[in-house]
TIKOL-136128 format. One record per atom (N, C-alpha, C): residue number from 1; chain; atom name; z, y, x. Coordinates in steps of 0.1 Angstrom, whole numbers, plus 5000, padded with zeros to 4 digits. Example, Ala and Ser with C-alpha at 12.3 -4.5 7.8 and 13.67 -1.06 7.14 Angstrom:
BEGIN
@i = 1, ch = A, at = N, pz = 5078, py = 4943, px = 5132 .
@i = 1, ch = A, at = CA, pz = 5078, py = 4955, px = 5123 .
@i = 1, ch = A, at = C, pz = 5078, py = 4967, px = 5132 .
@i = 2, ch = A, at = N, pz = 5071, py = 4978, px = 5128 .
@i = 2, ch = A, at = CA, pz = 5071, py = 4989, px = 5137 .
@i = 2, ch = A, at = C, pz = 5079, py = 5000, px = 5129 .
***
This chain:
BEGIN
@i = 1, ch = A, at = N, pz = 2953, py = 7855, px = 5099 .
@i = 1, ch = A, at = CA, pz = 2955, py = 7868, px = 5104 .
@i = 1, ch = A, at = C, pz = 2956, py = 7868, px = 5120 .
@i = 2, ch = A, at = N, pz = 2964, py = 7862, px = 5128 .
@i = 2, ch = A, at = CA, pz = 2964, py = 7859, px = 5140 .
@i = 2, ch = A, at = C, pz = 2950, py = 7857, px = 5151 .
@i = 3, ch = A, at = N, pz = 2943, py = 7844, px = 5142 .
@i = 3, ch = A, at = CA, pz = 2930, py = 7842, px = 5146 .
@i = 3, ch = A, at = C, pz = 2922, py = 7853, px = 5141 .
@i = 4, ch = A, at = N, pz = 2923, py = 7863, px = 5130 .
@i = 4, ch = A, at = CA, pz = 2908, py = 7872, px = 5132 .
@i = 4, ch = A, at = C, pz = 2912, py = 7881, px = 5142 .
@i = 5, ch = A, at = N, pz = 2929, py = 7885, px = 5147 .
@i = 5, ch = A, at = CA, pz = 2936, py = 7894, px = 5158 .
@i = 5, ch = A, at = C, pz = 2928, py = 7890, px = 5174 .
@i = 6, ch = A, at = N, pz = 2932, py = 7879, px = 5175 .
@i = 6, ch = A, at = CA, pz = 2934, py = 7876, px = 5186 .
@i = 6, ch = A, at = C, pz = 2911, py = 7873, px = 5186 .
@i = 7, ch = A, at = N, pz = 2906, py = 7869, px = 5181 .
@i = 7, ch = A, at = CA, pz = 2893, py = 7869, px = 5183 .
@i = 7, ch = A, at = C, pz = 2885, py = 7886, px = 5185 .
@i = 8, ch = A, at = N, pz = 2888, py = 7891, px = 5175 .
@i = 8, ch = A, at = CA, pz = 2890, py = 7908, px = 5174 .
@i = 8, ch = A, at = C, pz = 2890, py = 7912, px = 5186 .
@i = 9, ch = A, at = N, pz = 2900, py = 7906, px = 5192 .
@i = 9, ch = A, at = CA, pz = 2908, py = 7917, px = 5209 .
@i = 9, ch = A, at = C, pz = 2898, py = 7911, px = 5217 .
@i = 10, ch = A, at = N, pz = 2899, py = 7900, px = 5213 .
@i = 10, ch = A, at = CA, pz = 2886, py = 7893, px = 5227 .
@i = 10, ch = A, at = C, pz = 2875, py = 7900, px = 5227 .
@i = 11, ch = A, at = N, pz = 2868, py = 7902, px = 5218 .
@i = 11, ch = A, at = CA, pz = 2852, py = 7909, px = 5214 .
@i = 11, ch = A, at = C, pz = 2851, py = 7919, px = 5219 .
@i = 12, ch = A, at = N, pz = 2867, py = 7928, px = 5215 .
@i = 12, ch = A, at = CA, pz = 2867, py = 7943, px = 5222 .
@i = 12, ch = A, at = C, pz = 2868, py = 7944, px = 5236 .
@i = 13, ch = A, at = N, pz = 2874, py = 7934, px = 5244 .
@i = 13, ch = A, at = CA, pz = 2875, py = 7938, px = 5258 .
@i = 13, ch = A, at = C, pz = 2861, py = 7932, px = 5260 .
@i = 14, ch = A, at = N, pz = 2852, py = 7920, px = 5256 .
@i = 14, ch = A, at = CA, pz = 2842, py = 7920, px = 5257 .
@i = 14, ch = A, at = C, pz = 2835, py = 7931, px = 5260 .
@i = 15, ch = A, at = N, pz = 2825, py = 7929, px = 5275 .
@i = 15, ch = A, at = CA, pz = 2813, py = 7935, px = 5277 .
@i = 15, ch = A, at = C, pz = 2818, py = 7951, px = 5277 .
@i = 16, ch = A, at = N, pz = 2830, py = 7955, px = 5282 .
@i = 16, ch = A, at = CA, pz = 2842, py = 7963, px = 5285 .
@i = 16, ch = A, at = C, pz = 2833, py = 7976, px = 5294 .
@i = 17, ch = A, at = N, pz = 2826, py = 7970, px = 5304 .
@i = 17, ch = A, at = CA, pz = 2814, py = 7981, px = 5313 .
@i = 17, ch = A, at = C, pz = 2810, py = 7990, px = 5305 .
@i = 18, ch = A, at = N, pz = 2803, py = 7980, px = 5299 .
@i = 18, ch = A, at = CA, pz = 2790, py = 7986, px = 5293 .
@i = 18, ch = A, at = C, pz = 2793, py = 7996, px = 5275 .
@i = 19, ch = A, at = N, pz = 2803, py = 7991, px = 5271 .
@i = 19, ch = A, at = CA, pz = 2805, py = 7998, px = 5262 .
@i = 19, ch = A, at = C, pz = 2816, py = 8012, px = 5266 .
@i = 20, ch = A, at = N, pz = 2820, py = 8013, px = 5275 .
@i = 20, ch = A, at = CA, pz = 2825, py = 8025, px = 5285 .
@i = 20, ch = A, at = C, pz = 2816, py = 8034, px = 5288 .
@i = 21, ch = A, at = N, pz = 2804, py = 8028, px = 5293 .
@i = 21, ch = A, at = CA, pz = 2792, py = 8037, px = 5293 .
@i = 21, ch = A, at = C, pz = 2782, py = 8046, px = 5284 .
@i = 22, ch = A, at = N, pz = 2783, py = 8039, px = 5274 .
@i = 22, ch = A, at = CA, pz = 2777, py = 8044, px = 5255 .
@i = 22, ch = A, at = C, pz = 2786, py = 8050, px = 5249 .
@i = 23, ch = A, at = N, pz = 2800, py = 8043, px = 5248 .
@i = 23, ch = A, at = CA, pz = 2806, py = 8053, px = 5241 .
@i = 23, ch = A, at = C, pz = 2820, py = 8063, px = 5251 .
@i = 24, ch = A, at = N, pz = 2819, py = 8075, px = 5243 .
@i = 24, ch = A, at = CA, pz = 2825, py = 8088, px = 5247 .
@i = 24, ch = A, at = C, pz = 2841, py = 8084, px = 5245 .
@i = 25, ch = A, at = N, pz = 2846, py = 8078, px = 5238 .
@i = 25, ch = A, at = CA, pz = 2858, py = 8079, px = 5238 .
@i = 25, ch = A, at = C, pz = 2865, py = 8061, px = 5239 .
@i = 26, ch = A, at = N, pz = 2857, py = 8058, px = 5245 .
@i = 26, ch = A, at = CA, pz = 2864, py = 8039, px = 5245 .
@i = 26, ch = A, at = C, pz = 2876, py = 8046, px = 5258 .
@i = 27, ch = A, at = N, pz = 2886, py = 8034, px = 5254 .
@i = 27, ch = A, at = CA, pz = 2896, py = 8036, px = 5265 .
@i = 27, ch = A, at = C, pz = 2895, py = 8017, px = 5267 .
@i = 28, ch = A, at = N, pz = 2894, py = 8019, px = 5281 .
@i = 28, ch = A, at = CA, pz = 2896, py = 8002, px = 5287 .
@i = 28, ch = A, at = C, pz = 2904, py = 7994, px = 5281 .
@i = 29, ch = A, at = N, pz = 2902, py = 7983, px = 5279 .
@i = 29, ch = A, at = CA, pz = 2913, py = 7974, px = 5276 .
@i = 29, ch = A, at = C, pz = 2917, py = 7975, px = 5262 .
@i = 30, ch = A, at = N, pz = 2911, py = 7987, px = 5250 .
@i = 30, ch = A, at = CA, pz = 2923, py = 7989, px = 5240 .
@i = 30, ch = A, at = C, pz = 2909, py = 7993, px = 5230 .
@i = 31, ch = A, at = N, pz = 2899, py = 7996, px = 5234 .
@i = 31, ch = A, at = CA, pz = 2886, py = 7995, px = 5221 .
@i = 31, ch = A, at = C, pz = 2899, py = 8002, px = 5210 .
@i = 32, ch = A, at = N, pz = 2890, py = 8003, px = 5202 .
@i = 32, ch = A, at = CA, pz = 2896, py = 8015, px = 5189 .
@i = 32, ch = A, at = C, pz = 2903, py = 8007, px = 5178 .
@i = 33, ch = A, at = N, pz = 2906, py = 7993, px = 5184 .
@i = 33, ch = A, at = CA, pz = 2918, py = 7990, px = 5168 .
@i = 33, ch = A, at = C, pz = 2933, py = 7980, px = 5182 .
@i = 34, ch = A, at = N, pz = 2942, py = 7988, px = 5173 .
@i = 34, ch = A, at = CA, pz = 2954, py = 7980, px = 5174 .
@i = 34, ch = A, at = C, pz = 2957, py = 7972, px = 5166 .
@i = 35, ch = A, at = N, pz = 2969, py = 7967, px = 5168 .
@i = 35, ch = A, at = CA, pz = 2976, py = 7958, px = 5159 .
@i = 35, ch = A, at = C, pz = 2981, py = 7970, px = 5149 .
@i = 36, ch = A, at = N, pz = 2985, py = 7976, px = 5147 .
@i = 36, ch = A, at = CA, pz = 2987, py = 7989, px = 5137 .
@i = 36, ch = A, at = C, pz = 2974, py = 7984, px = 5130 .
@i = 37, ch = A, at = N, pz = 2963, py = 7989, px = 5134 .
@i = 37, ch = A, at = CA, pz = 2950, py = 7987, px = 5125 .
@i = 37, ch = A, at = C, pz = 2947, py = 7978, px = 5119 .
@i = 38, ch = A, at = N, pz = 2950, py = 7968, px = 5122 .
@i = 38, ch = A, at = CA, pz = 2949, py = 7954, px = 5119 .
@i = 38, ch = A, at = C, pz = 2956, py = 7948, px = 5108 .
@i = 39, ch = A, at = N, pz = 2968, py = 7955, px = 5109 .
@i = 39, ch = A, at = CA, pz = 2978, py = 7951, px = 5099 .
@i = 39, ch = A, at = C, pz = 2976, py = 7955, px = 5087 .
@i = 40, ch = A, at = N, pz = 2966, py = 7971, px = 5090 .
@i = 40, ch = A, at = CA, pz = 2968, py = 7980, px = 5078 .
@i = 40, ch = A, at = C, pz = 2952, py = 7975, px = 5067 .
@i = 41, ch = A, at = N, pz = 2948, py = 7972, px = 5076 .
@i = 41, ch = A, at = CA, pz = 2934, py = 7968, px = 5072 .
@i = 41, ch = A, at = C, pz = 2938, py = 7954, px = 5063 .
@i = 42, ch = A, at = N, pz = 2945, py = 7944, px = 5068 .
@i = 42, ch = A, at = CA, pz = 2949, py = 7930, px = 5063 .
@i = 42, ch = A, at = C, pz = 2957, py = 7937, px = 5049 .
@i = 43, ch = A, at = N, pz = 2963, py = 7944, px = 5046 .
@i = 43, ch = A, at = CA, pz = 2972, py = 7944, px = 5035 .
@i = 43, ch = A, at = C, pz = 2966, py = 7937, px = 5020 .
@i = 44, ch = A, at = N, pz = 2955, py = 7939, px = 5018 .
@i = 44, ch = A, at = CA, pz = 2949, py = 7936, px = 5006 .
@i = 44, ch = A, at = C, pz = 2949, py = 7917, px = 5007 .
@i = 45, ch = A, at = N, pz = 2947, py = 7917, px = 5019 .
@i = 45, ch = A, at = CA, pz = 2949, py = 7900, px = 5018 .
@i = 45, ch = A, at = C, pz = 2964, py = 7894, px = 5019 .
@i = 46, ch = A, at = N, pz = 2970, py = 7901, px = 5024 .
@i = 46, ch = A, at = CA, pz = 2984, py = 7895, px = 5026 .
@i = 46, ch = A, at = C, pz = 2990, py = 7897, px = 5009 .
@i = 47, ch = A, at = N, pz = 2985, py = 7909, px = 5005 .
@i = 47, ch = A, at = CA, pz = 2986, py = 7914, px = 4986 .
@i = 47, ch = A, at = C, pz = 2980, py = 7894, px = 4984 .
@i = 48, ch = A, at = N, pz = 2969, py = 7892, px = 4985 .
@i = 48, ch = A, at = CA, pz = 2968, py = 7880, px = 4981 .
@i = 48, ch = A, at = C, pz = 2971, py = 7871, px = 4980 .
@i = 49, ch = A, at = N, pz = 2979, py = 7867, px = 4993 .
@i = 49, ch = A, at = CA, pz = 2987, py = 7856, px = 4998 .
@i = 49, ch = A, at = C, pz = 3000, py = 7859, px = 4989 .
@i = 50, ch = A, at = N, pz = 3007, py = 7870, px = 4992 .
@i = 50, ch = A, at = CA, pz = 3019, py = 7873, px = 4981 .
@i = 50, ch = A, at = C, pz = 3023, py = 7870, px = 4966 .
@i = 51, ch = A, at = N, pz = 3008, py = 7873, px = 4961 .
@i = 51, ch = A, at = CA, pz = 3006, py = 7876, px = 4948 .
@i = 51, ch = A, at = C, pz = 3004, py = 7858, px = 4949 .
@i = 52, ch = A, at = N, pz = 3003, py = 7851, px = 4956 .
@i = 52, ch = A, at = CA, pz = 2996, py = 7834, px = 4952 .
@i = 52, ch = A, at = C, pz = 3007, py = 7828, px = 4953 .
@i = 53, ch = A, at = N, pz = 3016, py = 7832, px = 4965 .
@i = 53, ch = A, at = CA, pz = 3031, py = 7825, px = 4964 .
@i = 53, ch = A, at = C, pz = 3043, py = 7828, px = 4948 .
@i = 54, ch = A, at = N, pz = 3038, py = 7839, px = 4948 .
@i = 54, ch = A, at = CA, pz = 3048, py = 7842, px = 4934 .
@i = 54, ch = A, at = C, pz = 3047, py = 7834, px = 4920 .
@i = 55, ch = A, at = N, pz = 3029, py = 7837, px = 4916 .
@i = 55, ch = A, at = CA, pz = 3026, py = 7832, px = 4905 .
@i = 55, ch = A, at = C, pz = 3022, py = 7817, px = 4903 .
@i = 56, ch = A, at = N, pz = 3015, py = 7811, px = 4917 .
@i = 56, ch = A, at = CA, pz = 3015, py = 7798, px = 4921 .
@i = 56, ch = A, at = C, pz = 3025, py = 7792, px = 4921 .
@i = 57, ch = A, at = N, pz = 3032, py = 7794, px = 4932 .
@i = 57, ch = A, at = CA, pz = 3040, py = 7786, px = 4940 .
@i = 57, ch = A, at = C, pz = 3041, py = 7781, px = 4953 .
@i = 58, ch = A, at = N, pz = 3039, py = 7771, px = 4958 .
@i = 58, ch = A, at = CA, pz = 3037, py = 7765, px = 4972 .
@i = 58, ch = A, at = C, pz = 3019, py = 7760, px = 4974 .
@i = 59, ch = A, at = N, pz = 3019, py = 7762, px = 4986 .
@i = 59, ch = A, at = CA, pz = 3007, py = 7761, px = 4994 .
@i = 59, ch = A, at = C, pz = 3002, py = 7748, px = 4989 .
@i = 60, ch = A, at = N, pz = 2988, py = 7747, px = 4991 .
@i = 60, ch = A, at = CA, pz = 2979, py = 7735, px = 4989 .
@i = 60, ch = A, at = C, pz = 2964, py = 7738, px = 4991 .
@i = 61, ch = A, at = N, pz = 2959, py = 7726, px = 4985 .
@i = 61, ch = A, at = CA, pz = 2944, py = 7726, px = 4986 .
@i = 61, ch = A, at = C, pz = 2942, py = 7734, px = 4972 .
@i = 62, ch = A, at = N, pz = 2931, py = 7736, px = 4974 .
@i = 62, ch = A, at = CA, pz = 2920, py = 7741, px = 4959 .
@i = 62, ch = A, at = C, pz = 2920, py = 7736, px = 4952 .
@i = 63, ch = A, at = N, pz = 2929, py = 7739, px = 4941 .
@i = 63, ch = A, at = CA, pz = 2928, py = 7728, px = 4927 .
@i = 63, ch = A, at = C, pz = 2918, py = 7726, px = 4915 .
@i = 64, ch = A, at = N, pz = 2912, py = 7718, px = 4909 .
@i = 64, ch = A, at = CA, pz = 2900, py = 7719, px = 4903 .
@i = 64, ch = A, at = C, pz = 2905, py = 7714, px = 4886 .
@i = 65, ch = A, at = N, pz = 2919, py = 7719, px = 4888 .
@i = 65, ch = A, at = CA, pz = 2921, py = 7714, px = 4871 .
@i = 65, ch = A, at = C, pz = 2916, py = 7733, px = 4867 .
@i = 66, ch = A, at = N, pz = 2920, py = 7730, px = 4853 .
@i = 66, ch = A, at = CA, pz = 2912, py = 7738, px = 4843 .
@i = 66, ch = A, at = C, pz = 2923, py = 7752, px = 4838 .
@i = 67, ch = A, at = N, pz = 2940, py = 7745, px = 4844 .
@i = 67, ch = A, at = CA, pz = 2950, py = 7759, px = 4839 .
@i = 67, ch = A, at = C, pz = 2946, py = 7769, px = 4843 .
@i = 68, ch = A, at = N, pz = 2952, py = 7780, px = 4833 .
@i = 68, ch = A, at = CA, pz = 2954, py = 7792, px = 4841 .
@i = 68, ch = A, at = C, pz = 2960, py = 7795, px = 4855 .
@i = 69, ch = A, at = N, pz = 2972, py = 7793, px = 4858 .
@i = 69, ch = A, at = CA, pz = 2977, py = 7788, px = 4875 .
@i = 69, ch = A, at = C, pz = 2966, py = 7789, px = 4884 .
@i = 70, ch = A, at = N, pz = 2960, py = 7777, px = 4879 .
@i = 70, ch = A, at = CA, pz = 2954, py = 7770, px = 4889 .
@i = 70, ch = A, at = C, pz = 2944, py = 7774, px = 4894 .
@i = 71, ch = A, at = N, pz = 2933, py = 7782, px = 4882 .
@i = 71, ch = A, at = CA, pz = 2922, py = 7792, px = 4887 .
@i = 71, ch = A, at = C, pz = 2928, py = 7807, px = 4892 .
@i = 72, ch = A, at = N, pz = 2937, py = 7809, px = 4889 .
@i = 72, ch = A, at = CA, pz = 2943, py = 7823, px = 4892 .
@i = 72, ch = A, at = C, pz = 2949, py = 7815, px = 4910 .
@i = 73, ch = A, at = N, pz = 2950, py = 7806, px = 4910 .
@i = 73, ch = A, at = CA, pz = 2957, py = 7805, px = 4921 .
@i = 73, ch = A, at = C, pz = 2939, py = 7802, px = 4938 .
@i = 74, ch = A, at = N, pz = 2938, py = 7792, px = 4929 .
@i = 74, ch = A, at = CA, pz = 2924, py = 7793, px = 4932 .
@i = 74, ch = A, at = C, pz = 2912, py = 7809, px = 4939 .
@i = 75, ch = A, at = N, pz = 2912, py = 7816, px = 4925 .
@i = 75, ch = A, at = CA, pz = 2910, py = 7825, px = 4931 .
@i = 75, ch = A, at = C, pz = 2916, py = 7836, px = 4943 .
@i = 76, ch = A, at = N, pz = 2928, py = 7839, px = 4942 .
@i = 76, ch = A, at = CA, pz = 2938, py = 7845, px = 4953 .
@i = 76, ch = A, at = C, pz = 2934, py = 7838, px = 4966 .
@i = 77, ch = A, at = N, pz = 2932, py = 7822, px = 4969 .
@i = 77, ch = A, at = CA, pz = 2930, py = 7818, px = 4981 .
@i = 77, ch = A, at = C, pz = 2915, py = 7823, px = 4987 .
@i = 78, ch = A, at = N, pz = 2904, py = 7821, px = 4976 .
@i = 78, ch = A, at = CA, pz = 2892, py = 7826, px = 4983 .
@i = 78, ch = A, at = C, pz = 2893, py = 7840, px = 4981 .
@i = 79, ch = A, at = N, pz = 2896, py = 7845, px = 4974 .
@i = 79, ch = A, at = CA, pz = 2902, py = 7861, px = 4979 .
@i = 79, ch = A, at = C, pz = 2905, py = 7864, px = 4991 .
@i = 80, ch = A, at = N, pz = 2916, py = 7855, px = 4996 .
@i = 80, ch = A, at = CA, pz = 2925, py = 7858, px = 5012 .
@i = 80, ch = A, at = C, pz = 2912, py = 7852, px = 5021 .
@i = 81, ch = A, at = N, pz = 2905, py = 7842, px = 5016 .
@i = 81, ch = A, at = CA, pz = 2894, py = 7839, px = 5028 .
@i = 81, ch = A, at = C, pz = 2884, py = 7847, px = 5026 .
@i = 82, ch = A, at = N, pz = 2879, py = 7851, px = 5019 .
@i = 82, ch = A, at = CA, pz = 2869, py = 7860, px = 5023 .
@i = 82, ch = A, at = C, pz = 2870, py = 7871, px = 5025 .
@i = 83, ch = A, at = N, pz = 2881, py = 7877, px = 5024 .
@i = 83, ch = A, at = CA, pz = 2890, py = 7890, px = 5029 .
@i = 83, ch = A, at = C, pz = 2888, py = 7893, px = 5045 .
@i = 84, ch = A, at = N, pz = 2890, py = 7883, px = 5051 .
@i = 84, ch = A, at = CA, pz = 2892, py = 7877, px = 5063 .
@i = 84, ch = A, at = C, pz = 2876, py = 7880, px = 5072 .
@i = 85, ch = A, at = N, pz = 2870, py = 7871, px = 5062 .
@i = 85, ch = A, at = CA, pz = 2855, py = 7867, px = 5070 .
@i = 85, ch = A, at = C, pz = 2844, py = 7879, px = 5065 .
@i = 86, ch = A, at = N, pz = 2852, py = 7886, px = 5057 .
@i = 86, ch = A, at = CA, pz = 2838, py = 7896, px = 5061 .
@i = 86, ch = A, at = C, pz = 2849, py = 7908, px = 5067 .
@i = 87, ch = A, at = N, pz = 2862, py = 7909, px = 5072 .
@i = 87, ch = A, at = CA, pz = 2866, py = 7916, px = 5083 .
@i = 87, ch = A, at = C, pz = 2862, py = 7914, px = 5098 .
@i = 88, ch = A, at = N, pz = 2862, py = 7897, px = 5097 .
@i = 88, ch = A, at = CA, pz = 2856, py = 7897, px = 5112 .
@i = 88, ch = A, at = C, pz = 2840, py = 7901, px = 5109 .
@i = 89, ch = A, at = N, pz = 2835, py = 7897, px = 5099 .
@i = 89, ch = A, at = CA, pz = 2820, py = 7896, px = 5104 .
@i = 89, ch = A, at = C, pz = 2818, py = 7913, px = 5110 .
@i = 90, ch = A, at = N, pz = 2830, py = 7923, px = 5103 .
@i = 90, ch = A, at = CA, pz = 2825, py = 7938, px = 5105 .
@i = 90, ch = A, at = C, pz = 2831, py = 7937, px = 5118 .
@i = 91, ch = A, at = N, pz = 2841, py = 7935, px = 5122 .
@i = 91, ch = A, at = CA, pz = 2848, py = 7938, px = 5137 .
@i = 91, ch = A, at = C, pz = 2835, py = 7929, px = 5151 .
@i = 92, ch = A, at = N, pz = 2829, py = 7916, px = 5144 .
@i = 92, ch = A, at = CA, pz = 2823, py = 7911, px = 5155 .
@i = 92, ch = A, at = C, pz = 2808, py = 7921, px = 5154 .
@i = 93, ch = A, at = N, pz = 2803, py = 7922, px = 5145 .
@i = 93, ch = A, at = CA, pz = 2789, py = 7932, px = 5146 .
@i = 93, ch = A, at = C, pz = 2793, py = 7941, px = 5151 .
@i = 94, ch = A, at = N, pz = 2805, py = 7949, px = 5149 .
@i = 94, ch = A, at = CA, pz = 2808, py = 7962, px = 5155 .
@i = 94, ch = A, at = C, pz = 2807, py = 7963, px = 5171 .
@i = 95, ch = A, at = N, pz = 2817, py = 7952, px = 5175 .
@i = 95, ch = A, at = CA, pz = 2820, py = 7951, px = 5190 .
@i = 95, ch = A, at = C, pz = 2811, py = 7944, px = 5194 .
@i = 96, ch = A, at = N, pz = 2800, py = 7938, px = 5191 .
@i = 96, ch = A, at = CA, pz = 2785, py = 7932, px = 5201 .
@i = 96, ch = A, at = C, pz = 2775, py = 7941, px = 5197 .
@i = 97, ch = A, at = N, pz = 2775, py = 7946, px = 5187 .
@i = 97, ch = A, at = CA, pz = 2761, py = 7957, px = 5183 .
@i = 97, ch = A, at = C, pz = 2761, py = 7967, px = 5194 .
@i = 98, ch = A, at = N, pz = 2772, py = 7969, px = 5199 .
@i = 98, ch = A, at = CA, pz = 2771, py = 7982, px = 5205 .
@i = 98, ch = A, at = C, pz = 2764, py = 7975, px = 5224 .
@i = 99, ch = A, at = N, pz = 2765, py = 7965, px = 5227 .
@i = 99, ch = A, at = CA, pz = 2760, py = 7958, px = 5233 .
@i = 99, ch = A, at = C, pz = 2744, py = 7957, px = 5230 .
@i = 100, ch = A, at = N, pz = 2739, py = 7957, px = 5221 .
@i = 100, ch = A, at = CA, pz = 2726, py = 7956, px = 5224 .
@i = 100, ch = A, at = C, pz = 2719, py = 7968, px = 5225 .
@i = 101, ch = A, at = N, pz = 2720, py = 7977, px = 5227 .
@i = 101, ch = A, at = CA, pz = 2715, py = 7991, px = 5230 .
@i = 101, ch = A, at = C, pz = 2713, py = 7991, px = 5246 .
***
């Protein structure tokens, strides 16, 4: 969560000019997501992380036994990661696309 935040913020002050000039309502420094946004947007993964500590238990690697647990637990983690990587992939296209124009 931290690292899609803090990558996120970087991209948006990225190239800060030029996207001032395209679009009508950028404000310097603050591009259109806060930490408010961010948080509200992550819920479904943090649902994941939550839901993996309860019915799981404690943190680990990817387990390749065969229980129920284990694939339920299994799944929740690549849940929470790809939750993640196609939020950045939307926040990084967002905030360089508008750069190529």
């Amino acid at each position: 969560l931290l690292c899609f935040y803090k990558t996120g913020s970087m991209l948006t002050k990225y190239g800060a000019a030029v996207k001032q000039k395209l679009e009508d309502d950028y404000v310097a420094g603050e591009g259109q997501r806060g930490a408010g946004q961010v948080l509200a947007c992550s819920a479904i993964a943090v649902a994941c992380a939550i839901l993996r500590r309860v019915f799981v238990g404690t943190d680990g690697p990817l387990s390749l036994g065969v229980g129920e647990l284990e694939c339920l637990g299994n799944r929740l983690t690549l849940a929470f990661v790809a939750f993640f990587g196609c939020c950045a992939g939307d926040t990084y296209a967002s905030e360089l696309g508008i750069l190529s124009k």
